[in-house]
Structure formats: C-alpha cells, structure tokens
PAZAPA-4460 file (N, C-alpha, C; in steps of 0.05 Angstrom, whole numbers, plus 32768, in hexadecimal, padded with zeros to 4 digits):
% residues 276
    n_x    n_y    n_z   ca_x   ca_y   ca_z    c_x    c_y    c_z   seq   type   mol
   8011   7FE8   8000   8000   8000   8000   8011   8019   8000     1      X     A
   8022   8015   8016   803F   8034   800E   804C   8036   7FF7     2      X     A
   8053   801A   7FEE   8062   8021   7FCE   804A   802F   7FC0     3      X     A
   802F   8027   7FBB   8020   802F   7FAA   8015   8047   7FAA     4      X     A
   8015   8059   7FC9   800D   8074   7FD8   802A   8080   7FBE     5      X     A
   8040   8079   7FC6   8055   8080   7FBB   8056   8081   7FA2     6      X     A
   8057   8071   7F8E   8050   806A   7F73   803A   8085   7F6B     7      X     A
   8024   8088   7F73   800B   8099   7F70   8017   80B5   7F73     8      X     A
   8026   80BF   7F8B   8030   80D4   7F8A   803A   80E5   7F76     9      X     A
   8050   80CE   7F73   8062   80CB   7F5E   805A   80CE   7F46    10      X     A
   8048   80C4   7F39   8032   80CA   7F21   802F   80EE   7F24    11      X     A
   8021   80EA   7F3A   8010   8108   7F3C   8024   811F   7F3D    12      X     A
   8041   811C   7F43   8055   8127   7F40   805D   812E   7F23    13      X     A
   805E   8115   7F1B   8064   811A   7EFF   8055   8130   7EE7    14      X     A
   8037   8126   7EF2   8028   8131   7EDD   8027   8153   7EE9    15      X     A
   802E   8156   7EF7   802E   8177   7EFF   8040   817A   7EFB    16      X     A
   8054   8173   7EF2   8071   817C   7EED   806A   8181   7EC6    17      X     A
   8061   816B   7EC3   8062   816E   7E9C   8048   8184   7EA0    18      X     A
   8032   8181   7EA1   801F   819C   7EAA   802A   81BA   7EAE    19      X     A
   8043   81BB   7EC5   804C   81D5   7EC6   805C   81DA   7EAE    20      X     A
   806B   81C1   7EA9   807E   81CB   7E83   8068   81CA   7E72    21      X     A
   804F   81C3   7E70   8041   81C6   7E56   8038   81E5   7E5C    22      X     A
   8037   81EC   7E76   802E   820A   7E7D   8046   8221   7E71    23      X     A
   805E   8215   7E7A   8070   8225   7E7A   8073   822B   7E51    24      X     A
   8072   8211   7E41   8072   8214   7E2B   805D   8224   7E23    25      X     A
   8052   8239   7E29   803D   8246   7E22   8045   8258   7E06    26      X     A
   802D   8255   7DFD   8022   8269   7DDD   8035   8281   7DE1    27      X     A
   8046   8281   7DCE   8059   829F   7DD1   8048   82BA   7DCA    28      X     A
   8038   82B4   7DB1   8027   82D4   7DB1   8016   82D4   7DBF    29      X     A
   800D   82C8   7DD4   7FFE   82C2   7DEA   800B   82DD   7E01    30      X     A
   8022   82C9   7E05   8035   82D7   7E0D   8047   82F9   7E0B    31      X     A
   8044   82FE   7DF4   804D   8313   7DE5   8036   8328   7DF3    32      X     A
   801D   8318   7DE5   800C   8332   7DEA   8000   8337   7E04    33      X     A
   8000   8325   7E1E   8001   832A   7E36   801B   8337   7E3E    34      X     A
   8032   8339   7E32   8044   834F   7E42   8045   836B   7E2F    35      X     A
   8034   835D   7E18   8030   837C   7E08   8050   8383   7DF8    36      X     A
   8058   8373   7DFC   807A   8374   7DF1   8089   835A   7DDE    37      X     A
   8099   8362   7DCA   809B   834C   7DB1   80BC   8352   7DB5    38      X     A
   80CD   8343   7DC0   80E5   8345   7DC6   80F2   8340   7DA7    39      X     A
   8100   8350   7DA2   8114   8346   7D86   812C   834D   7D84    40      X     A
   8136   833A   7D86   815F   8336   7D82   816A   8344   7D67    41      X     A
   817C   8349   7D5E   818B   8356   7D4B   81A0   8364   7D52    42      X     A
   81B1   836B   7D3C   81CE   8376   7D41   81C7   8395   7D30    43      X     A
   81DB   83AB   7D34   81D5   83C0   7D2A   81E7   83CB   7D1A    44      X     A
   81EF   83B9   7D0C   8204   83C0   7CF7   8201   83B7   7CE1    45      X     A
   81E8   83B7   7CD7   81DC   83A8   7CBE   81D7   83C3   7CA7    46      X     A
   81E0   83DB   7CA3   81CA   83EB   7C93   81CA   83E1   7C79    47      X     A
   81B2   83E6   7C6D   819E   83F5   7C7E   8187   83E9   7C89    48      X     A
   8190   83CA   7C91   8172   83C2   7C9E   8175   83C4   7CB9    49      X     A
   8191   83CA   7CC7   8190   83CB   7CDC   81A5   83DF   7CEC    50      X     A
   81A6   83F6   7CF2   81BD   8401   7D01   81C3   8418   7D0D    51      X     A
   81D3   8429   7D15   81D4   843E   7D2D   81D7   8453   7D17    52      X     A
   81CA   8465   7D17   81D5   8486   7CFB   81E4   8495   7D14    53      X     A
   81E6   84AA   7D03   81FD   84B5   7D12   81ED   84CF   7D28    54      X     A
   81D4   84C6   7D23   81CC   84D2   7D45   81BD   84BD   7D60    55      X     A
   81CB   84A6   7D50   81D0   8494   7D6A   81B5   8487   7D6E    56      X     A
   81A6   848F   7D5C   818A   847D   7D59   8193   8464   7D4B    57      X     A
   817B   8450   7D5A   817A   8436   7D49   8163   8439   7D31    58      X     A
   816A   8436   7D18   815F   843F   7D01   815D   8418   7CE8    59      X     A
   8150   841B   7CD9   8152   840D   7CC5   813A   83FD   7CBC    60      X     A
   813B   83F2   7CA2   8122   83E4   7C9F   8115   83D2   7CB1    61      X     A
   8123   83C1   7CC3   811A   83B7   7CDC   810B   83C6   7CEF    62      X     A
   8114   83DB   7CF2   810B   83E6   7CFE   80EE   83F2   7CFD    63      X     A
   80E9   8402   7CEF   80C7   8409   7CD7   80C0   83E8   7CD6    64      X     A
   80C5   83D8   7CD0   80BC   83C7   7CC8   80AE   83B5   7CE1    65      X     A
   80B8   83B1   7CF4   80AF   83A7   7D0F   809F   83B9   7D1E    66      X     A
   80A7   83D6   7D1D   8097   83EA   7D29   807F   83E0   7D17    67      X     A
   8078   83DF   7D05   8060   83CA   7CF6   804C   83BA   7D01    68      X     A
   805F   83AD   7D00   8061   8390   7D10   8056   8390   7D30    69      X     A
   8060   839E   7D42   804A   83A9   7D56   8036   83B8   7D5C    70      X     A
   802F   83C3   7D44   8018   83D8   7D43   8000   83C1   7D41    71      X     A
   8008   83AB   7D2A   7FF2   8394   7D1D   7FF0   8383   7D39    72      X     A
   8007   837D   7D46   8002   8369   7D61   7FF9   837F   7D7A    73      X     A
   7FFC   8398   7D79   7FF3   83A3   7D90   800A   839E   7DA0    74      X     A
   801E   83A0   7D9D   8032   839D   7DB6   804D   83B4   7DAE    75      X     A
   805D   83B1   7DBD   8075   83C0   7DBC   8090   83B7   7DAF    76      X     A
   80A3   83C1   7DA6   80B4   83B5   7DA4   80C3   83B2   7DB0    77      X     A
   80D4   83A2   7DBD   80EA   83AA   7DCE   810B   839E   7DC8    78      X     A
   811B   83AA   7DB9   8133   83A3   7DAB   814A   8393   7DB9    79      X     A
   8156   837A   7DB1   8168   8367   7DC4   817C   836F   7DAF    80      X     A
   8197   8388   7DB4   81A2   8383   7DA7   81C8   8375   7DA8    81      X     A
   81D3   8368   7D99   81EC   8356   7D9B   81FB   8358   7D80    82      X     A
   820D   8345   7D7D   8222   8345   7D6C   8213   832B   7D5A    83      X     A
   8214   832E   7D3C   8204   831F   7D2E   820B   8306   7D39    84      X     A
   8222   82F5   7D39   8226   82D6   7D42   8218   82D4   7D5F    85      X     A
   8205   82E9   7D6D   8204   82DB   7D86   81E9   82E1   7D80    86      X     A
   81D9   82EC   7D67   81BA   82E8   7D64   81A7   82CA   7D61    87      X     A
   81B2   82C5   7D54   81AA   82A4   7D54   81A4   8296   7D71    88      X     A
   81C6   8299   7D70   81C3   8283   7D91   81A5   8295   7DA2    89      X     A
   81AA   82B1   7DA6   8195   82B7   7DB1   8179   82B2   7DA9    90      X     A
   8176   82AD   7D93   815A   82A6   7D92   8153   8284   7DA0    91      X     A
   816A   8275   7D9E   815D   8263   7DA4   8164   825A   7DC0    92      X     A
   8174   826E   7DD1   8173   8270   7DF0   815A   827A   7DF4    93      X     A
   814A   827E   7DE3   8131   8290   7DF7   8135   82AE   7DFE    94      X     A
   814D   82C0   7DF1   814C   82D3   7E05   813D   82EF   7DEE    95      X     A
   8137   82E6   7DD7   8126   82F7   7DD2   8116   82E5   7DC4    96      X     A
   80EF   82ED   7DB4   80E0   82E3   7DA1   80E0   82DC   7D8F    97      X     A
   80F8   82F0   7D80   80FC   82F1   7D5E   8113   8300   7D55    98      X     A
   811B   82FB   7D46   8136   8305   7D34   8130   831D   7D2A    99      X     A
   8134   832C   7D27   8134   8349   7D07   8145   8345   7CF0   100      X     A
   815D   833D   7CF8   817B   833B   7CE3   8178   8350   7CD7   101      X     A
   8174   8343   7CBA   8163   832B   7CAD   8172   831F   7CAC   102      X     A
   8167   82FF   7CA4   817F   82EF   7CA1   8174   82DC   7C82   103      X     A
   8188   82DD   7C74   8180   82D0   7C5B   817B   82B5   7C5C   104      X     A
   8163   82A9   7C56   8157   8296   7C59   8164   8285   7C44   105      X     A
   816B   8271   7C4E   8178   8256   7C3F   816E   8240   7C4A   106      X     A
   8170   822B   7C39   8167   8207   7C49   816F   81FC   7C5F   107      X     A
   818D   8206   7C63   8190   8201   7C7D   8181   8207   7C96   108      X     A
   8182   822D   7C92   8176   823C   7CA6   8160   822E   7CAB   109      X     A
   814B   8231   7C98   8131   8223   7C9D   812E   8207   7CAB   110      X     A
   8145   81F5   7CA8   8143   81E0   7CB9   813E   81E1   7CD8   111      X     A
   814F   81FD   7CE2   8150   8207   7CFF   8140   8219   7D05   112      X     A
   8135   8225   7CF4   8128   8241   7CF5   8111   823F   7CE6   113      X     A
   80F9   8250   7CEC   80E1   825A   7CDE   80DC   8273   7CD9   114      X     A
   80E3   827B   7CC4   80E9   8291   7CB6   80D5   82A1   7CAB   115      X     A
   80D1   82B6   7CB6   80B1   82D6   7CAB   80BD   82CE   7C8B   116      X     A
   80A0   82DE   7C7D   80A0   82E1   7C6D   80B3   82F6   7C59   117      X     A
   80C0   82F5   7C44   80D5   8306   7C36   80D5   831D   7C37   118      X     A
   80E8   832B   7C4E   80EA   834B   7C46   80F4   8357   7C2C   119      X     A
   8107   834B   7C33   811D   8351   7C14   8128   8341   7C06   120      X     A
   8136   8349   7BEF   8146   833A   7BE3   8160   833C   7BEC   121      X     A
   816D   8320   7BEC   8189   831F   7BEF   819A   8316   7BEC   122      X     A
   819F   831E   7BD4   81B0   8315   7BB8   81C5   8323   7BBB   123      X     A
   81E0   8313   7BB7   81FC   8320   7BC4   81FD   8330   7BAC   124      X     A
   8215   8349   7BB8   8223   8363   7BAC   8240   835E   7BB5   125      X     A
   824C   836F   7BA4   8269   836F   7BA8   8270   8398   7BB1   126      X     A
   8274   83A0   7BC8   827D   83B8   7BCC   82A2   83B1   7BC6   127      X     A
   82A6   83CF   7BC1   82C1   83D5   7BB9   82C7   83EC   7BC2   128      X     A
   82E8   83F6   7BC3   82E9   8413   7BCD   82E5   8421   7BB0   129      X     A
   82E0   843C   7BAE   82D9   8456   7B9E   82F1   8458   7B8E   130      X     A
   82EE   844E   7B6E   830A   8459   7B5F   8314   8445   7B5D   131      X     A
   8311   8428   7B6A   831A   8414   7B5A   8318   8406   7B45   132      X     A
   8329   8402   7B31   831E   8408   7B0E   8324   83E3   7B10   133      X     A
   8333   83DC   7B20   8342   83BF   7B23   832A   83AF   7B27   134      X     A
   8318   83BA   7B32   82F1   839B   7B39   82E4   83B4   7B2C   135      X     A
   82D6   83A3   7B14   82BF   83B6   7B01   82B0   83A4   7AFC   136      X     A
   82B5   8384   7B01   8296   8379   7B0D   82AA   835B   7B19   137      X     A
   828F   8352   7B25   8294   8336   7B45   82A8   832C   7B34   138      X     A
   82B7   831B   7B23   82C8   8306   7B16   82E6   8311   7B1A   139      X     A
   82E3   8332   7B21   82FF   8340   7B23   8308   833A   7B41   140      X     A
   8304   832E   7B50   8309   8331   7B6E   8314   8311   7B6B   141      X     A
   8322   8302   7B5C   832A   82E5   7B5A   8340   82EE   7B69   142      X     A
   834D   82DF   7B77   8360   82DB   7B8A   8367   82F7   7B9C   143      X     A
   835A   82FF   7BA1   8358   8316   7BB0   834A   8311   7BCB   144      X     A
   8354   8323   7BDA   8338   8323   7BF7   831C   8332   7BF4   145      X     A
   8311   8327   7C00   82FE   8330   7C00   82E4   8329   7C18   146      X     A
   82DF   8342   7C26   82D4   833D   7C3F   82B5   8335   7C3C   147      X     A
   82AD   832C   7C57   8292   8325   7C59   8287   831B   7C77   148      X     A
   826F   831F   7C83   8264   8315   7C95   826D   82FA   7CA1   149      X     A
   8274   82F8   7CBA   8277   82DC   7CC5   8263   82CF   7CC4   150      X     A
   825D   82B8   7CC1   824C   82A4   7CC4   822C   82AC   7CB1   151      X     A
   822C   82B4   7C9B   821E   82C6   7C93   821C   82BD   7C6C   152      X     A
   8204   82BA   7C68   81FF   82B0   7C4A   820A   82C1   7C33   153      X     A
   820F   82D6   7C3C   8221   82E3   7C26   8240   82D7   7C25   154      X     A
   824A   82D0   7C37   8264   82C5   7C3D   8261   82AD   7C27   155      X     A
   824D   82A1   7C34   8244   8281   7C28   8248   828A   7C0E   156      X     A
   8237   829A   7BFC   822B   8298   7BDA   8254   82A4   7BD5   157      X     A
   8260   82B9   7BE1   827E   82BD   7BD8   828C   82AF   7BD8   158      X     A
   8286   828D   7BE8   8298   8282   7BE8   829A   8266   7BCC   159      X     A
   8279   8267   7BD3   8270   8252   7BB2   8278   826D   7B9A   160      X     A
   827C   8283   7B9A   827C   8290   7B7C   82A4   828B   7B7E   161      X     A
   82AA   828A   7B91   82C2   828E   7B8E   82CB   826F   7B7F   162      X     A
   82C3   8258   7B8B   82C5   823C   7B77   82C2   8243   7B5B   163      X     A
   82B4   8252   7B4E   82B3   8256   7B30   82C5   826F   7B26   164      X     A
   82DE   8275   7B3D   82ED   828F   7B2C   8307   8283   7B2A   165      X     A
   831A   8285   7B16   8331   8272   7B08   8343   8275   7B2D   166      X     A
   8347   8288   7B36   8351   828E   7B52   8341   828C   7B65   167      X     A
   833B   8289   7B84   832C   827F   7B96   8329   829F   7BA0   168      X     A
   8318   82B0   7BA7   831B   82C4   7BC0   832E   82C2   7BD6   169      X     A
   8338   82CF   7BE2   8343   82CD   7BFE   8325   82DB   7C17   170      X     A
   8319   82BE   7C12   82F8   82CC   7C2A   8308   82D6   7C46   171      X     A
   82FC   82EC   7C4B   8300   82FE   7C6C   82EF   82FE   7C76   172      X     A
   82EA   82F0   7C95   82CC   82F0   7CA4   82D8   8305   7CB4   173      X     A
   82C2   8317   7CB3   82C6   8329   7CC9   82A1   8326   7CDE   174      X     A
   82A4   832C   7CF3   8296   8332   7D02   827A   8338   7CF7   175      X     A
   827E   834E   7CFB   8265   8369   7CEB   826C   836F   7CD3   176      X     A
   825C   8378   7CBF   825F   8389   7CAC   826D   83A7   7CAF   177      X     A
   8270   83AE   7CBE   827A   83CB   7CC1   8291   83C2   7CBE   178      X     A
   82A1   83A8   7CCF   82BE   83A1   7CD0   82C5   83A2   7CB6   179      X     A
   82B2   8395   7CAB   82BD   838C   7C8E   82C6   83AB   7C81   180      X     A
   82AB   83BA   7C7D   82B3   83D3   7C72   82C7   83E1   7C6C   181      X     A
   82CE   83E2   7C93   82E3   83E8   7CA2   82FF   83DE   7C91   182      X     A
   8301   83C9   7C85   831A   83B8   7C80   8319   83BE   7C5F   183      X     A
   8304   83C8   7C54   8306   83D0   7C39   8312   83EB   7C33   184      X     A
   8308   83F8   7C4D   8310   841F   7C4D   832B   8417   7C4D   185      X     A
   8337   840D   7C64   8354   8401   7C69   8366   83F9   7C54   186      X     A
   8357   83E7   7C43   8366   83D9   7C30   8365   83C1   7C37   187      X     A
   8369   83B2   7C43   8369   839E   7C52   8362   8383   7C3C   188      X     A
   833E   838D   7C30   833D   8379   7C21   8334   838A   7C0A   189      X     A
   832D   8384   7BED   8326   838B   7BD9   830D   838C   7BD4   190      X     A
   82F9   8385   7BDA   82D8   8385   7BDC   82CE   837C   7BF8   191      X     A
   82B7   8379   7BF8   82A1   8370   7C09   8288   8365   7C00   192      X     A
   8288   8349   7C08   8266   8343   7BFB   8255   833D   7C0C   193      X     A
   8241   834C   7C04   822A   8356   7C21   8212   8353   7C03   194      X     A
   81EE   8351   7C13   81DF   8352   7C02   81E5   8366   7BF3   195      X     A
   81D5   8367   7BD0   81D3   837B   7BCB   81C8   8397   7BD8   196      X     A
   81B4   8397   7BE6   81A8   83B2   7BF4   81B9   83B7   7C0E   197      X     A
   81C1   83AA   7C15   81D9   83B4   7C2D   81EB   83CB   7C20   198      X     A
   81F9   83B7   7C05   8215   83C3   7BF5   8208   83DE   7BE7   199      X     A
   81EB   83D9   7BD5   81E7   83F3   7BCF   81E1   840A   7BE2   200      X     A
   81DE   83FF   7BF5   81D4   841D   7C0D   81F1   8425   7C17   201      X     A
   8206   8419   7C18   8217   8421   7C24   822C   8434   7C0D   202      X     A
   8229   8429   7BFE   8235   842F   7BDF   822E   8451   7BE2   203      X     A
   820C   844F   7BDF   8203   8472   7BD5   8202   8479   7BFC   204      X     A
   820B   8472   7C08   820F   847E   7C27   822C   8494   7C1B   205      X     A
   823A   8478   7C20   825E   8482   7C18   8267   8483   7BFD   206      X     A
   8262   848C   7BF2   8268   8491   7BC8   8280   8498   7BCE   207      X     A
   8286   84A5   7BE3   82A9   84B0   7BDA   82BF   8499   7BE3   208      X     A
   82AB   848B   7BEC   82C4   8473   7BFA   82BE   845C   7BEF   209      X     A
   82A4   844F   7BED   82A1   8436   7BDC   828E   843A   7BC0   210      X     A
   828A   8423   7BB9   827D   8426   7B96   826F   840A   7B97   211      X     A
   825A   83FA   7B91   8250   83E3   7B89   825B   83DC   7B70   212      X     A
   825D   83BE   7B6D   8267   83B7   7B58   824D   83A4   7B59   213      X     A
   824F   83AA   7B33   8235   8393   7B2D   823C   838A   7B16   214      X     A
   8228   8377   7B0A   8208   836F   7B1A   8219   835D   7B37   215      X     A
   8201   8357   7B40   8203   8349   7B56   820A   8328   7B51   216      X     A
   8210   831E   7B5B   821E   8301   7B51   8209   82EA   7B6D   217      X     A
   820E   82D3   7B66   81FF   82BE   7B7A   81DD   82BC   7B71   218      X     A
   81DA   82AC   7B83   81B8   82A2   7B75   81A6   82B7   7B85   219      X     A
   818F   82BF   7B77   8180   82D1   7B87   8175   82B9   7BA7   220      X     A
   817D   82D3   7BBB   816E   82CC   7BCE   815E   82DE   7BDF   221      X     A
   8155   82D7   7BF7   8145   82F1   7C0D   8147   82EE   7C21   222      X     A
   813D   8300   7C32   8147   830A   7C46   8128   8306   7C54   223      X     A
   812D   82F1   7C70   8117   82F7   7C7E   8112   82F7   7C9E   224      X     A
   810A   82F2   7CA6   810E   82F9   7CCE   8111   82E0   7CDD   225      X     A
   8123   82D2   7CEA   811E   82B3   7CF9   810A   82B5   7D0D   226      X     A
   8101   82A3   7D11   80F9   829C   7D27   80F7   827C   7D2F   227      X     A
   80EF   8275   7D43   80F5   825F   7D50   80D9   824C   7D43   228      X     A
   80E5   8232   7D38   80D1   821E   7D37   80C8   8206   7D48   229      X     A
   80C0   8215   7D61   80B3   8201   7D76   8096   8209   7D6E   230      X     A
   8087   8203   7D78   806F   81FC   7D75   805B   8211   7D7C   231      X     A
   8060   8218   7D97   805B   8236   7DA5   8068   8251   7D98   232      X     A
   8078   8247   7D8D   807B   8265   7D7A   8070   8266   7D65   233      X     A
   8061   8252   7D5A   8052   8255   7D45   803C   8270   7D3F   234      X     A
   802B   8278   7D59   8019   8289   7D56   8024   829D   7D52   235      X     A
   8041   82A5   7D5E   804B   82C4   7D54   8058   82C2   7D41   236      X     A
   8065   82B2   7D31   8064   82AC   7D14   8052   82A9   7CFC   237      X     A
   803E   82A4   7D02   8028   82A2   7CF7   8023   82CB   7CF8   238      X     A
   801C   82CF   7D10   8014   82E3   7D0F   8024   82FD   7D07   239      X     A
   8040   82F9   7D01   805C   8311   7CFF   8057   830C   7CDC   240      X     A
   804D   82F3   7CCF   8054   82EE   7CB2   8034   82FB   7CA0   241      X     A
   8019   8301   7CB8   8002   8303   7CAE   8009   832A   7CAD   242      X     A
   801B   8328   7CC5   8020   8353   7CC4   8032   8357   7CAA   243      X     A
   8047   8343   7CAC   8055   834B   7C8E   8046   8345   7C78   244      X     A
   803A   8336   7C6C   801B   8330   7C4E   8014   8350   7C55   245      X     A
   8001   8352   7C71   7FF1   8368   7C6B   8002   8380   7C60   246      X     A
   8020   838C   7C6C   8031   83A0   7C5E   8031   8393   7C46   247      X     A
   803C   8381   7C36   8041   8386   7C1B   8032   838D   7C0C   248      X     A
   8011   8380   7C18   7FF4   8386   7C0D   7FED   83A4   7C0E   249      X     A
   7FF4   83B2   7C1F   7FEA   83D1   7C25   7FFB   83E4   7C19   250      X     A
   8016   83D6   7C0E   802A   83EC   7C05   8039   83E8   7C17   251      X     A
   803B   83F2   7C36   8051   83F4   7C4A   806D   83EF   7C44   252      X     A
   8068   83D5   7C3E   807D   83C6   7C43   8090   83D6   7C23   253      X     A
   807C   83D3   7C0D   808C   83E5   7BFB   809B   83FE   7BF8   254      X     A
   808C   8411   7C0F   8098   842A   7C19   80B4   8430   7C2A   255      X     A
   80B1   8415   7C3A   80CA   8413   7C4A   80E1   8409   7C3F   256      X     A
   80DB   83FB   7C2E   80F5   83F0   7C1B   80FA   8402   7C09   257      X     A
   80E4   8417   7BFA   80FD   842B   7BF0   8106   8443   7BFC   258      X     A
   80F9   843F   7C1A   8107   8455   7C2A   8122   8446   7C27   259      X     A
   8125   8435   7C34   8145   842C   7C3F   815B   841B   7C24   260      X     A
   8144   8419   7C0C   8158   840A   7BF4   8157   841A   7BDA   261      X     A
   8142   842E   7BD9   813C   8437   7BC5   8131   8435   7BAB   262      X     A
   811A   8412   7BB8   810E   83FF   7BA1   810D   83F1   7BC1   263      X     A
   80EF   83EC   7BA8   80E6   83D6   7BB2   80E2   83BA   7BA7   264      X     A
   80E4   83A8   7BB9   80EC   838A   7BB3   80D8   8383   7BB2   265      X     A
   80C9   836A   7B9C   80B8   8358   7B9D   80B7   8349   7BA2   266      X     A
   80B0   8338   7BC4   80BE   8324   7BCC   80A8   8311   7BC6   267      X     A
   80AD   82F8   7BD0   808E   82E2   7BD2   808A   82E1   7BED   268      X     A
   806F   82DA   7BF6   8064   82D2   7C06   806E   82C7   7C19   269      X     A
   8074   82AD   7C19   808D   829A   7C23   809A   8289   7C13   270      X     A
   80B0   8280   7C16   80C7   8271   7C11   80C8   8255   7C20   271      X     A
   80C1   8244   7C0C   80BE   8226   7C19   80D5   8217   7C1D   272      X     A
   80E3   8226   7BFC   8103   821A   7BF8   810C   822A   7BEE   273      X     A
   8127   8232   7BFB   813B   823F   7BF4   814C   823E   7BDD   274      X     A
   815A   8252   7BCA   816C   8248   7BB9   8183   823E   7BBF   275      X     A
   8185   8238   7BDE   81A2   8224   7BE1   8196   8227   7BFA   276      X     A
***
C-alpha cells in the first residue's frame, strides 16, 4: 500500500511537472501581446537596413518596417541589439522573439529557422574604392582580396563565384560590414561583397570613397527576418508575415524600400525553396 501511496504521488508529480512545461511553453503572440512588447535582436551595422546615422539614432528599413509591424500587432518594439555572429545564437537562447537582420534566406537557414516573408532582394554586389579603373566588373577581382561578412551568404555566393574565376579570391571575414569597408578605405582588400542594396546605398552614401561595380554576380536571392520554428512561435509568425502581405498590398512596404534603396523590389510572398 506505501509503494503504491508512493508510485501515485509520483505520477501526480510528474504530470504537474509536464503541465507546468506545457504552461511554460506558452503561445508567444499570446505572450507578446500581454506584455504589449515584440522583442527583436539585430546588429546596427547593416545600412541601410539597419544602423546608427550620424546623430546617433537607430535608423533603417528595419526599422519603419517593424515600427509596422507593431502598429498591426498593437504592441511596441523593443530593440536587442549585438554583433551579427551573436544574433542567431540569440534567437534561439530565447533572449529575444525575432530577428530584423535581414538575413538572406537559403535551404540551410530554413532548416533551423522560419523565415517572414521577402523584404528584399539579395543578390550580391561587388563595392570598390572611387577611381579604380583595375575592377570595372565582378571577374576583375581574381586573385585578389576581397572582403565580406563573417558567417554570412554573401561570403558564401563570393566564395562559389570565386570557383569559376581562372584565380581563386583571397575571401576576408571580417566581423561587421563597416570592418570590411573600413579595410577597403585602408587598402587592405580590393572590393567588398555585400547584397546589392547594402553596396548601392553605401556607394551613393560615399561616391568619393567607394563606387559599385556591376551587374551584380551570384543567383538572385532575398532577404527575410528569422524566427524560431517551434511550434509556439508559430502564431507570431504567422502573424509578423500577415503585417508584411498587408504592407506590400497597401504600398508601404514599397515606400520604404525606396526610401532606403531607391526602388523598389518585387519580392514573393514566401519562399519555400531557396536558390541554394
């Protein structure tokens, strides 16, 4: 009769224990919109979707674009910001909802990630410094350096275009994008390949220091927001990808992309499969 008093406990233990984790796993936009707040991670060295201007505001298409994005959910935004390599991990520590980046959606990503619908396009570019007659389009940068994002799909598409140039690149991971910049002003390396709308915004930012080189080289791709594919994040995914449809449907979303690119992109809906 004690083993079985015991045994019974023990049950009733259990099931309040999986009960409090089925509690604890609770509905994230559930969640979101009882604290009235939509936490989102990102780095601020992306322009122009993401970064500091020079009066120390956080500015960029992410930015308009989520301010969006909580007007349709009724909540606030509240910005988690880090160094791009530690956005990821953070989304899937839990310590913020959702990503901004953007981050270019590929087959991999999607294996780990559940990805909003297409902000942009993001089809690599090749930046150069101002007056270099030596890169007058991507095929001129063969055995040369050439910088780019750590851990980052523009790195990826420079490193497959570099397999088809008679010389290999010398690829440079830097950190941030600014590093990279940074190492082009310098000399350091001979280009940078960043999406095209990164390279053209920075290009007509700095005309006296850099120049885009085109066309753009690599397979078209886009640019779209991670988020976590558990189960409970489903409803604020669902619901972050019904605010982005409604902007492309109303114009918005068209307005903000040629504020910050100067064109607007025709993206699709969603992306089931990636071009790599």
């Amino acid at each position: 009769m004690f083993l079985k008093s015991v045994l019974t406990a023990a049950v009733s233990v259990a099931l309040m224990v999986a009960a409090s984790a089925g509690a604890h796993a609770e509905d994230i936009l559930a969640k979101v919109k009882a604290d009235g707040v939509l936490k989102v991670g990102t780095e601020t060295a992306f322009a122009p979707f993401d970064f500091i201007n020079d009066s120390g505001e956080h500015v960029g298409l992410n930015v308009d674009v989520f301010a969006e994005i909580g007007k349709e959910l009724g909540v606030k935004i509240e910005w988690v910001t880090l160094p791009w390599d530690g956005v990821l991990p953070g989304l899937e520590s839990g310590k913020f909802d959702m990503v901004a980046g953007p981050a270019t959606i590929t087959n991999a990503r999607m294996e780990r990630y559940r990805f909003s619908s297409p902000v942009a396009e993001a089809t690599v570019a090749l930046l150069k410094k101002a007056g270099d007659d030596s890169i007058m389009k991507p095929e001129d940068v063969a055995g040369k350096a050439v910088g780019s994002g750590k851990a980052t799909a523009q790195l990826a598409q420079l490193e497959e275009f570099s397999k088809t140039l008679p010389t290999p690149v010398d690829a440079q991971e830097f950190v941030s994008f600014n590093e990279a910049y940074a190492a082009l002003a310098s000399g350091r390396v001979v280009a940078v390949a960043n999406s095209y709308p990164n390279i053209a915004y920075v290009a007509q930012q700095q005309s006296d220091t850099f120049a885009l080189v085109e066309p753009p080289f690599g397979v078209k791709t886009y640019f779209g927001f991670p988020g976590r594919k558990d189960a409970e994040y489903a409803s604020l995914m669902d619901a972050v990808d019904e605010a982005l449809l409604k902007m492309k449907s109303d114009g918005r979303m068209a307005e903000m992309q040629k504020k910050w690119f100067g064109v607007a992109f025709d993206t699709p809906e969603k992306i089931t499969e990636a071009a790599f």
